[in-house]
C-alpha angles and dihedrals in degrees: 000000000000125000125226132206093199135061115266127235125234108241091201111120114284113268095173087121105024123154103170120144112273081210094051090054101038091058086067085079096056089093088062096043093050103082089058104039094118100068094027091058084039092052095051080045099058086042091047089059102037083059094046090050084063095064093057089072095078094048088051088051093047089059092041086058105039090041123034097008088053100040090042095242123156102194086054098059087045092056104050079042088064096047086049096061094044083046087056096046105045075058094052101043080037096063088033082057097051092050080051095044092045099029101084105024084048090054087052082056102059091032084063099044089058094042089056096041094048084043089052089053101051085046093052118091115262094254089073088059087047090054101039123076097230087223089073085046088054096042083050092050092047129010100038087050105059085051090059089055106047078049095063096047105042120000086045097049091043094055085065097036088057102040094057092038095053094045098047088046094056089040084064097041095060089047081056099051119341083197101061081034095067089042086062093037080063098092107039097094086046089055100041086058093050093043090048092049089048096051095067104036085051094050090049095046082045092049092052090044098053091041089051091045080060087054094046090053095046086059098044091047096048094043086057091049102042086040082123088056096039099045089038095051092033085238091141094109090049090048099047093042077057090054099036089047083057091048092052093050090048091050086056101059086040093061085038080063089045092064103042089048094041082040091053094040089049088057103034086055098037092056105048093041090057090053096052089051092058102048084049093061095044094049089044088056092042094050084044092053085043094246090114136044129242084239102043085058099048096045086049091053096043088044086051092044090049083058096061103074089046083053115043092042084067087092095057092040092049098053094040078058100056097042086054085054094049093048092046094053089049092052094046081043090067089035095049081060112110120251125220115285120247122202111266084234131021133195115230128222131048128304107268120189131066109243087116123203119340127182100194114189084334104186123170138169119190104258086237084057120122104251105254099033124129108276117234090242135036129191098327113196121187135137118193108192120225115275085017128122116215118189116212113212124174143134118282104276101033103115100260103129089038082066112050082049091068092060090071097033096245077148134006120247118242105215129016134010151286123203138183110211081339107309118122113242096216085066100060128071119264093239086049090049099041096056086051083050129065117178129193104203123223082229102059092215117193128195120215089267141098120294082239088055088039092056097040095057079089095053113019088184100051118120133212098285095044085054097044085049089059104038072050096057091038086054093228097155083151092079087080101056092056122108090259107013118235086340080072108116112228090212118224111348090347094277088147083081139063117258084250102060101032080063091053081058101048091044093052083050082067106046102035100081086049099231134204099223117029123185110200115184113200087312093168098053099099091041123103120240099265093039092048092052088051097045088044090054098054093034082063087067094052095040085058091060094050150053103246142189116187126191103219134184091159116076084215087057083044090054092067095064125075095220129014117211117202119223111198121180092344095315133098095239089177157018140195147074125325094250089042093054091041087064094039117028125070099190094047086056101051091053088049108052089038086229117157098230116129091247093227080052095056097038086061101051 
């Protein structure tokens, strides 16, 4: 993986301005929430009722102070204490009841979102990977959902606890005394314009937060994989000023977030309180004028206090909201991405022929390309007949990695076909052709796992004496001296190796399924003289077996093959063996020799 010194950007749409429904967003996760609606309803239930049991205390006040208060009996005030106290704690075993109740359906929910979301990416071209900083694709896999999750089983069930608590307590504050009612109705347009202004600055500070979380990981994760660059070149205080620059941004918008929410919560917790000052005063004067009892009073003022917590909690509520919004977009952003296309019918059974492997008119631009450009590739034309072995030489830049890309269908051509023993391969299924197709990477990739489970990524099925006859061809007689044999583990990205012997495995990964078709770019670069002699000797004996195309700089890699095609600016120029293009071919013989002769120079000398 490469390793950048800068922060990455997230190529998401842009959601600097957005202004879509938190609502509308949130109910696309209603096909994930399904399968646990039971407990999830039962569980708002039991919390609805938890809530509502809070607003009988003051009933049960009201009569304490009306009755035995009132009437001086003891039994009396005993008795409402002891209804008090169930009343407490069937609120308390009531709310222990709704976590239980969410805790572990809620977790299924987030394990399945993830699952989904990992299965989705592998299942994404490879030109979606090209455009995405992995660090958005981790922050989307993680940390947004856990938001969602803590969303669906707080913030979510609290928005109807709340509602209906609120509504039925002023319900009963307005049957106790309409009057003092309407006083604490006062602030509630107040507060719907705040909260309505609020909703949409805080999911645009949230947006920009999560987005910039994906930045900061894409830093961190490429800093502990290119550790080798940043310590070898003393890049570390660039590397961390890049880092802390993107702290500091991140701290920004975090603070941005600080004052909406402390701005909401002033006034969610000004207004109200004014208004309970008020009512106070006005059922003080009214006991006091007799209008009004002692009870009453005391029931309204306990009913309005038991509002407070359901109200001001509106603020928190409404942000979690809206940074569960903002995480569910940016997954369904990832999951709205289409997957790889798949032929509506596909023929079964292996490819059976021997035309071998044909590019006819082949033409292909990068889909982030600008329309109109020149494409990559233009009018390829190449047949590889079947057993035989074709080198593809070319300048950097020529195209010759782009097209042995297409074989496999890392990407899809543009124009023109490619067919296997003339069957076009856009007709097949990717995991058909894929087990038809073997490919060694210019870039030897590893996974943290053993070099066993490393080779026979190429071949799940291969047994003992199909591995040991890779590691043989690849000449990675290495693998025995380590501590475990092939059970060592390489450890992330096999760094734990040297680049040498990270390419003999990826190269054994290639050749230990024995493939029909076998696709090799530039797989020797990274080997030493001797090893290289010895790899490209046992690699004959493979090549025999196959239908190869090898990507070559090195005349000794060319002299595998039994004929060497040129590409030149996105085109095959020429074709031949490597004797016949040497004669005839300037610009074949300038690759070859590594002069620095412009190549029309020397034709014309």
């Amino acid at each position: 993986m490469a390793t950048s010194l800068a922060p990455t950007t997230d190529p998401g749409p842009a959601t600097g301005g957005e202004r879509r429904s938190a609502v509308r967003a949130l109910l696309r996760l209603w096909p994930y929430v399904r399968p646990v609606r039971a407990r999830w309803t039962g569980a708002a239930v039991v919390a609805v009722v938890a809530s509502c049991l809070g607003l009988v205390f003051p009933l049960v006040l009201k009569w304490i102070v009306d009755g035995p208060v009132a009437d001086r009996d003891p039994g009396g005030v005993w008795l409402g204490a002891g209804v008090l106290l169930a009343l407490g704690l069937a609120e308390a075993l009531l709310f222990g009841l709704r976590r239980w109740l969410v805790a572990r359906p809620l977790a299924g929910v987030e394990a399945a979102m993830r699952a989904d979301l990992y299965r989705h990416l592998q299942r994404l071209p490879v030109a979606f990977h090209d455009r995405w900083a992995s660090g958005q694709l981790l922050s989307r896999a993680t940390t947004d959902l856990m938001v969602v999750r803590m969303f669906l089983a707080f913030p979510l069930t609290f928005l109807i606890v709340n509602g209906v608590t609120i509504v039925a307590g002023l319900a009963l504050l307005v049957v106790q005394d309409w009057g003092l009612g309407l006083v604490l109705l006062a602030p509630a347009v107040p507060l719907i314009a705040v909260c309505y202004r609020f909703e949409h600055g805080y999911a645009d500070a949230s947006r920009r937060a999560q987005d910039q979380v994906g930045d900061l990981t894409t830093v961190v994760e490429e800093s502990v994989l290119g550790i080798r660059i940043i310590k070898g070149f003393g890049r570390h205080r660039s590397q961390a000023r890049a880092f802390r620059d993107l702290s500091r941004t991140l701290r920004g918008t975090e603070l941005v977030k600080a004052r909406l929410l402390a701005g909401i919560l002033a006034v969610i917790t000004l207004l109200p309180e004014a208004a309970l000052g008020a009512a106070l005063v006005l059922g003080t004067v009214q006991v006091a004028d007799g209008g009004l009892s002692a009870g009453t009073l005391v029931a309204f003022l306990s009913t309005a206090l038991a509002l407070r917590w359901p109200i001001e909690s509106i603020g928190f509520l409404l942000a979690m909201s809206q940074e569960a919004a903002t995480a569910t977009r940016r997954f369904f952003e990832v999951m709205d991405e289409p997957e790889e296309t798949e032929p509506d019918a596909v023929a079964p059974g292996a490819v059976a022929g021997g035309d071998g492997l044909r590019f006819d008119g082949v033409e292909f631009r990068y889909p982030d390309a600008e329309a109109g450009s020149v494409p990559t590739l233009r009018r390829v034309d190449l047949h590889i007949r079947s057993g035989e072995t074709m080198a593809l030489v070319g300048a950097t830049g020529s195209g010759k990695t782009t097209l042995t890309a297409l074989v496999p269908r890392l990407y899809d051509v543009t124009g023109g076909r490619i067919t296997l023993d003339g069957r076009d391969i856009a007709a097949m299924s990717r995991a058909e052709l894929r087990t038809l197709v073997s490919m060694a990477f210019e870039e030897p990739t590893l996974f943290s796992a053993s070099v066993a489970e490393n080779v026979r990524m190429g071949a799940p099925g291969a047994g003992d004496a199909e591995l040991e006859r890779a590691l043989g061809v690849a000449q990675a007689d290495f693998v025995a001296r380590l501590p475990q044999g092939a059970a060592t583990e390489v450890g992330e990205q096999g760094l734990s190796l040297s680049g040498g012997q990270r390419q003999r495995l990826a190269l054994a990964r290639s050749v230990v399924g024995a493939p029909r078709f076998l696709i090799l770019d530039d797989p020797l670069s990274a080997l030493d003289v001797h090893t290289e002699a010895a790899v490209e000797a046992a690699l004959r004996r493979v090549l025999a077996d196959s239908t190869a195309l090898v990507v070559a700089h090195r005349p000794s890699t060319v002299l595998l093959a039994d004929r060497v095609a040129l590409l030149s600016e996105g085109r095959v120029t020429a074709v031949g063996t490597h004797h016949e293009l040497l004669r005839t071919n300037a610009e074949y013989r300038h690759l070859m020799s590594g002069d620095d002769t412009d190549p029309e120079r020397a034709a014309q000398a």
